[in-house]
KOLSE-897266 format. One record per atom (N, C-alpha, C): atom name; x, y, z; residue number from 1; chain. Coordinates in steps of 0.2 Angstrom, whole numbers, plus 2048, in hexadecimal, padded with zeros to 3 digits. Atoms other than C-alpha are relative to their C-alpha. Layout:
BEGIN
- CA:X:Y:Z:NUM:A .
...
END
This chain:
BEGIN
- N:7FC:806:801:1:A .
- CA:7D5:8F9:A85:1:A .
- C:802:7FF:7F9:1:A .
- N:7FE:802:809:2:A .
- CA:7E0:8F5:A75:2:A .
- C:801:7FA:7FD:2:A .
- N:7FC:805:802:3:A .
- CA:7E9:8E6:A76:3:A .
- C:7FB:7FA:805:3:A .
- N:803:804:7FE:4:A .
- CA:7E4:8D3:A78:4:A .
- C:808:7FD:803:4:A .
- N:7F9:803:800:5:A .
- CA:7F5:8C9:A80:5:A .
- C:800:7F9:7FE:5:A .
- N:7FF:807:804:6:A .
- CA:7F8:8B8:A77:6:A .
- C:805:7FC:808:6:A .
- N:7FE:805:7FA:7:A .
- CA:7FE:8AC:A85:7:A .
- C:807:801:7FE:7:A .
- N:7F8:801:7FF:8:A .
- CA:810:8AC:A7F:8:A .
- C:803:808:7FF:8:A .
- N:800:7FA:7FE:9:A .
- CA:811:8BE:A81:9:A .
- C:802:800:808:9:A .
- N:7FE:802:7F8:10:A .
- CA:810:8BA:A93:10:A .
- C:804:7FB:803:10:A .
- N:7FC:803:800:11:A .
- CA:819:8AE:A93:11:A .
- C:809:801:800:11:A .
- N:7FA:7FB:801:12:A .
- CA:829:8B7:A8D:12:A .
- C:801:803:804:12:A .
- N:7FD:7F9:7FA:13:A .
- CA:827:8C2:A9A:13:A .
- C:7FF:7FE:805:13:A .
- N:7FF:803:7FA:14:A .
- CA:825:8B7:AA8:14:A .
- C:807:7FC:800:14:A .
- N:7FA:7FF:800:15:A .
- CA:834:8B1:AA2:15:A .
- C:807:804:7FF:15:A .
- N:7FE:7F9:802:16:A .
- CA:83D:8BF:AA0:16:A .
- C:803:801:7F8:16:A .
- N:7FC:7FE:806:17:A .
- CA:841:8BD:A8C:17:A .
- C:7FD:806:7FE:17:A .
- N:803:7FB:805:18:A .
- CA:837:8CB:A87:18:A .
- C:7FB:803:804:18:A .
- N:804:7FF:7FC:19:A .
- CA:82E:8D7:A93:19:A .
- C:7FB:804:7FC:19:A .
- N:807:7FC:803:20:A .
- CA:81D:8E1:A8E:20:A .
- C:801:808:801:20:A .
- N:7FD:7FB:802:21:A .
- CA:820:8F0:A86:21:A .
- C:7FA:808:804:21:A .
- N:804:7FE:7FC:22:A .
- CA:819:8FE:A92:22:A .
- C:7FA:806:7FC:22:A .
- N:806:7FD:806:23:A .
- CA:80F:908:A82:23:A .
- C:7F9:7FB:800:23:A .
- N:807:805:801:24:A .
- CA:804:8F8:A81:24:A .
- C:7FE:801:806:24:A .
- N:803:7FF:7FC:25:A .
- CA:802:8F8:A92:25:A .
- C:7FC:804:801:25:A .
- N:802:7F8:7FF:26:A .
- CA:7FE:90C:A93:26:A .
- C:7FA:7FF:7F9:26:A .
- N:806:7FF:806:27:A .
- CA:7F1:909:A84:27:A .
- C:7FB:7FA:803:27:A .
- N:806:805:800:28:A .
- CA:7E8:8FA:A8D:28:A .
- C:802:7F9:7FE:28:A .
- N:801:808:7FE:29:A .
- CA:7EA:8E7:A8F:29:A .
- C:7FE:7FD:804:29:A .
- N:801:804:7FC:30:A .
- CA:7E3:8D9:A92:30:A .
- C:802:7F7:7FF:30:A .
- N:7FE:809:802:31:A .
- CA:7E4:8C5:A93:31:A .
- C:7F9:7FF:801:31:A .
- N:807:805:801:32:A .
- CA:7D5:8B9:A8E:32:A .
- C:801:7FA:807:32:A .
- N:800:805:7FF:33:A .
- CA:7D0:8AB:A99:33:A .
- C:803:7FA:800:33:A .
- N:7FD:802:801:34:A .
- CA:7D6:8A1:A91:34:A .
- C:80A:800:7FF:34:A .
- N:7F8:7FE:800:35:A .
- CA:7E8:8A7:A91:35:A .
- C:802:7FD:807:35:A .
- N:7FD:801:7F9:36:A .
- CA:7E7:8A6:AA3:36:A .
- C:801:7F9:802:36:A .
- N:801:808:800:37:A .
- CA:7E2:892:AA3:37:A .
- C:806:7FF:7FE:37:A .
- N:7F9:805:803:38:A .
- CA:7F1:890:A98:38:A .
- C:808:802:804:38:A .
- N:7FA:7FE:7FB:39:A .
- CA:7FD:89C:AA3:39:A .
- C:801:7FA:809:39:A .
- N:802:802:7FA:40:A .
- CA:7F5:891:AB2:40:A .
- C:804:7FA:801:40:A .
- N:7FE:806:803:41:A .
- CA:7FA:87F:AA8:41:A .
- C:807:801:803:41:A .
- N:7F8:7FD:7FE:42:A .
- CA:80D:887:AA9:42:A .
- C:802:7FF:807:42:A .
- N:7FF:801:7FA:43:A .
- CA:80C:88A:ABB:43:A .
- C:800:7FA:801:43:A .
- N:801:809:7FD:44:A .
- CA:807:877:AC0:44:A .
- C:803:7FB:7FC:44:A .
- N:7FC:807:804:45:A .
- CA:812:86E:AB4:45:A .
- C:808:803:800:45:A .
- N:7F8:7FF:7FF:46:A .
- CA:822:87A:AB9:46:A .
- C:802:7FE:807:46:A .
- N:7FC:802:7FA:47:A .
- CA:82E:874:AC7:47:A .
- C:7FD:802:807:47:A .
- N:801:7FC:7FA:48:A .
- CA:828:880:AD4:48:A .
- C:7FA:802:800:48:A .
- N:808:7FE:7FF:49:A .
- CA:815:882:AD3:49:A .
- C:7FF:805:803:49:A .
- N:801:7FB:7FA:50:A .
- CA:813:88D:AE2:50:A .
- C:804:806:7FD:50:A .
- N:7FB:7FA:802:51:A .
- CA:822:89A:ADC:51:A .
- C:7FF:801:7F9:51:A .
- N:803:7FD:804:52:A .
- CA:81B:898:ACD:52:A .
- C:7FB:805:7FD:52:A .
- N:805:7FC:800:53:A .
- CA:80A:89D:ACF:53:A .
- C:800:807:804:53:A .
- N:7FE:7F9:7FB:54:A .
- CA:80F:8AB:ADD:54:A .
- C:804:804:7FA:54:A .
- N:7FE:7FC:806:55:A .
- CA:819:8B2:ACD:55:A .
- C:7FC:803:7FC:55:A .
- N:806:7FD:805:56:A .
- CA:80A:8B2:AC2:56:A .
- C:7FC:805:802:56:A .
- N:804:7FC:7FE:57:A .
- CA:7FF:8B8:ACF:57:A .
- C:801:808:801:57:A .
- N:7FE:7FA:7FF:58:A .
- CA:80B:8C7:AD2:58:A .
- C:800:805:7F8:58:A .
- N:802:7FC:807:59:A .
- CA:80D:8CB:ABE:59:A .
- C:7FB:803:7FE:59:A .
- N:805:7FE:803:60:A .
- CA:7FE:8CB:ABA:60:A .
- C:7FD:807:803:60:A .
- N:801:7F7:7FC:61:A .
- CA:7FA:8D9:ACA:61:A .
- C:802:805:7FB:61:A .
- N:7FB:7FC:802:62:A .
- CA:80A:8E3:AC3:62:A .
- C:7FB:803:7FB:62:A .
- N:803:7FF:807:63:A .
- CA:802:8E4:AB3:63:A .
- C:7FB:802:7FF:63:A .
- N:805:7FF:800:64:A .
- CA:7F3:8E7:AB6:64:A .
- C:7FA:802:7FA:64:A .
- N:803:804:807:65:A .
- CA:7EA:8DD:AA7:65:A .
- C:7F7:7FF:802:65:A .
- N:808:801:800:66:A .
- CA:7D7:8DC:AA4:66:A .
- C:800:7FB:7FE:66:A .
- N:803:808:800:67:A .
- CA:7CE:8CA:AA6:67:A .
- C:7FC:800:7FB:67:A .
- N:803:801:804:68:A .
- CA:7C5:8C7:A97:68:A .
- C:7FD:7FA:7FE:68:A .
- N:806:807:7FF:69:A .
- CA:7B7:8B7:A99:69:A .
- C:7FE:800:7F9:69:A .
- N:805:804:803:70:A .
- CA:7AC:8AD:A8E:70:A .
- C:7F9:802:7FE:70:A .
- N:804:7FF:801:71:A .
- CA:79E:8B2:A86:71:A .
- C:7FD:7FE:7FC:71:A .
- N:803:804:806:72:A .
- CA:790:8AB:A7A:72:A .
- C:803:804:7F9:72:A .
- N:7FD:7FE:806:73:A .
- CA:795:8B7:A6E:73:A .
- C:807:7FE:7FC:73:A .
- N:7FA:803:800:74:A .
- CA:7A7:8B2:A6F:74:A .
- C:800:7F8:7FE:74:A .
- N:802:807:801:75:A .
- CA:7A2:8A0:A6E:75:A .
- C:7FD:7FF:7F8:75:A .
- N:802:801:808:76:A .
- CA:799:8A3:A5D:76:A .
- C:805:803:7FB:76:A .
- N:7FB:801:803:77:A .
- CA:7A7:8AB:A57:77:A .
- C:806:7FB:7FF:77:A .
- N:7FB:806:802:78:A .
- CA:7B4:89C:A5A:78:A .
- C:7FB:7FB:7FE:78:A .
- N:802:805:807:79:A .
- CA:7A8:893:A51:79:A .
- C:800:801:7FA:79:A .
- N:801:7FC:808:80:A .
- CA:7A7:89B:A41:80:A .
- C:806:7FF:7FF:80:A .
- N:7F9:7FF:802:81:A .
- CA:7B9:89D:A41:81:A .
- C:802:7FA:801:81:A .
- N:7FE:808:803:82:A .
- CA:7BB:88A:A44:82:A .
- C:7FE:7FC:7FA:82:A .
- N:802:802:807:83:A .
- CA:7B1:885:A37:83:A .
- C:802:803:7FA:83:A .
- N:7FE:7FF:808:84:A .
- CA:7B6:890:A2A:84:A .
- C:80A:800:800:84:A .
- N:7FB:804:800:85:A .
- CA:7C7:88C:A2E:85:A .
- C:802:7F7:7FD:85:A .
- N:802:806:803:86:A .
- CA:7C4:87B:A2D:86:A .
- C:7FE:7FE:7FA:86:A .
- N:803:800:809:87:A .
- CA:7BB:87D:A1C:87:A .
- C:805:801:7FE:87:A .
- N:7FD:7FE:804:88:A .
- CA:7CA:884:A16:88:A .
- C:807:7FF:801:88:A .
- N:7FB:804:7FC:89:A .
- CA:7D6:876:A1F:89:A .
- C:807:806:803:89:A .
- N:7FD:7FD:7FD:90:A .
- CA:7DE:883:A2A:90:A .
- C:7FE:801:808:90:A .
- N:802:7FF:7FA:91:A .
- CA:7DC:87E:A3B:91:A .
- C:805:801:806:91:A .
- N:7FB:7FA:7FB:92:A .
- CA:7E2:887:A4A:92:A .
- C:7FD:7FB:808:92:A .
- N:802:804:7F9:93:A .
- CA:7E2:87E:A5C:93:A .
- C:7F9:807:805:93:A .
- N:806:7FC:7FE:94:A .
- CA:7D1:884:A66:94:A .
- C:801:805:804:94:A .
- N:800:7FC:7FB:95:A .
- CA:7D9:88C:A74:95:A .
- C:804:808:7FC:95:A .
- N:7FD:7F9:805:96:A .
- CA:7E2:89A:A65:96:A .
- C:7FA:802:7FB:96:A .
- N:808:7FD:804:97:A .
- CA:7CF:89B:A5D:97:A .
- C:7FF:803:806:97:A .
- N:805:7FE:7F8:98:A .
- CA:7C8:89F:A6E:98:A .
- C:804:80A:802:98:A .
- N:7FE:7F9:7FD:99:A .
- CA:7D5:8AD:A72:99:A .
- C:7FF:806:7F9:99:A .
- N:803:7FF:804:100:A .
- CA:7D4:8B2:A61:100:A .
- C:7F6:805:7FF:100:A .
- N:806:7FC:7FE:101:A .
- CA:7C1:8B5:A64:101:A .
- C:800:804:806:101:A .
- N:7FF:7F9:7FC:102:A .
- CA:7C3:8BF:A72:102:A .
- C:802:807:7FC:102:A .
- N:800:7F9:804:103:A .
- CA:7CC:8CA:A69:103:A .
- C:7FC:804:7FC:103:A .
- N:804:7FF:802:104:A .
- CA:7C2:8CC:A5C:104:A .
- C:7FA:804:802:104:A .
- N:807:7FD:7FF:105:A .
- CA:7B0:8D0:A64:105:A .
- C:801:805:806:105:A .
- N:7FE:7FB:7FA:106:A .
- CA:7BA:8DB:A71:106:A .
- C:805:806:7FC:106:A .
- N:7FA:7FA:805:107:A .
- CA:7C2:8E4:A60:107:A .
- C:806:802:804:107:A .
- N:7F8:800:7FF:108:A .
- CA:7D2:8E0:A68:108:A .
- C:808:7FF:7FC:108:A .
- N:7FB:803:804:109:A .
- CA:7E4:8E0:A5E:109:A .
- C:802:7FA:803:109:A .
- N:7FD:803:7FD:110:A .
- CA:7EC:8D0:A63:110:A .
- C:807:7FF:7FF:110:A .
- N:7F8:7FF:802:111:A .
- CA:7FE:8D0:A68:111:A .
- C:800:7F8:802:111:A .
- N:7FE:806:801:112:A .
- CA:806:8C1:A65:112:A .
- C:806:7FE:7FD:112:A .
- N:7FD:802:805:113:A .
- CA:815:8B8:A5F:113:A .
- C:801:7FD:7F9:113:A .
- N:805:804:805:114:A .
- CA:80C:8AC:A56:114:A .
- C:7FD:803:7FB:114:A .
- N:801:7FD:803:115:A .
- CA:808:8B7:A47:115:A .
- C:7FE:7FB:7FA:115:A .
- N:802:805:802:116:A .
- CA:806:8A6:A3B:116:A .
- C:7F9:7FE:800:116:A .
- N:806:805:7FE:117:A .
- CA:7F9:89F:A46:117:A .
- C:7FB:806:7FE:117:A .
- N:805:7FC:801:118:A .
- CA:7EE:8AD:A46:118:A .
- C:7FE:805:7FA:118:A .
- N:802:7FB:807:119:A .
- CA:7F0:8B6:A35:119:A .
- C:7FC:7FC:7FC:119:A .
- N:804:802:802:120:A .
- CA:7E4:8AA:A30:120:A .
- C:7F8:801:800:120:A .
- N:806:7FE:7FE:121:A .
- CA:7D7:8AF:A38:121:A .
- C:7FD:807:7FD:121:A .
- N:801:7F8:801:122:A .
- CA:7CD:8BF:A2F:122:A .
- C:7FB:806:806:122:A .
- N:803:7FD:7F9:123:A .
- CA:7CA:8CC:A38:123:A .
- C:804:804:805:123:A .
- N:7FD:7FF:7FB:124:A .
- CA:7D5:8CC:A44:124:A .
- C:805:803:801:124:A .
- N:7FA:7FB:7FF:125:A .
- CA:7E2:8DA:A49:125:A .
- C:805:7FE:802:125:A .
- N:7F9:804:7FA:126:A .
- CA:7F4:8D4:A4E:126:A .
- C:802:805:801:126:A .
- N:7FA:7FC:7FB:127:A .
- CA:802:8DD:A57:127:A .
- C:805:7FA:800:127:A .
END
């Protein structure tokens, strides 16, 4: 596995502005936990819930994306990366530290549009 997918990555392509380039797929992706929670958010606050979710739950099949959870490791690094953010008044909302950590301890690129948010963080490979 190569790649991490940044939630608006998926998003784009559940909307169809931008689909997922089938290289990345053939090299390995996955989505974080957290991505899924925030894809989840979407479904339950868009018009159609049910035709929402039934869409996601199909994509992400299609796709056929690796699940990437939680872990203490993971957890100790979205601390260190908060705080020395913080020290160094560049703070980043938790749930883009968190996926961010994922990446990281699963020496993932992360693809993302957000390139801003995360070129702050060292370390971390973008796409």
């Amino acid at each position: 596995m190569k790649y991490l997918l940044d939630t608006d990555i998926l998003v784009d392509h559940l909307r169809k502005k931008k689909f997922l380039d089938k290289d990345i797929l053939e090299k390995g992706a996955a989505i974080s936990i957290i991505t899924l929670g925030e894809l989840l958010y979407g479904v339950y606050k868009s018009d159609n819930p049910t035709k929402s979710y039934e869409l996601l739950k199909y994509t992400l099949n299609i796709l056929n994306l690796g699940m990437l959870n939680l872990n203490d490791e993971i957890m100790i690094e979205f601390g260190k990366i908060k705080a020395e953010l913080e020290k160094d008044g560049k703070r980043l909302e938790d749930f883009d530290l968190l996926i961010a950590s994922v990446a990281l301890e699963n020496n993932l690129t992360l693809l993302t549009r957000n390139m801003n948010h995360f070129k702050r963080i060292q370390g971390l490979k973008l796409a």
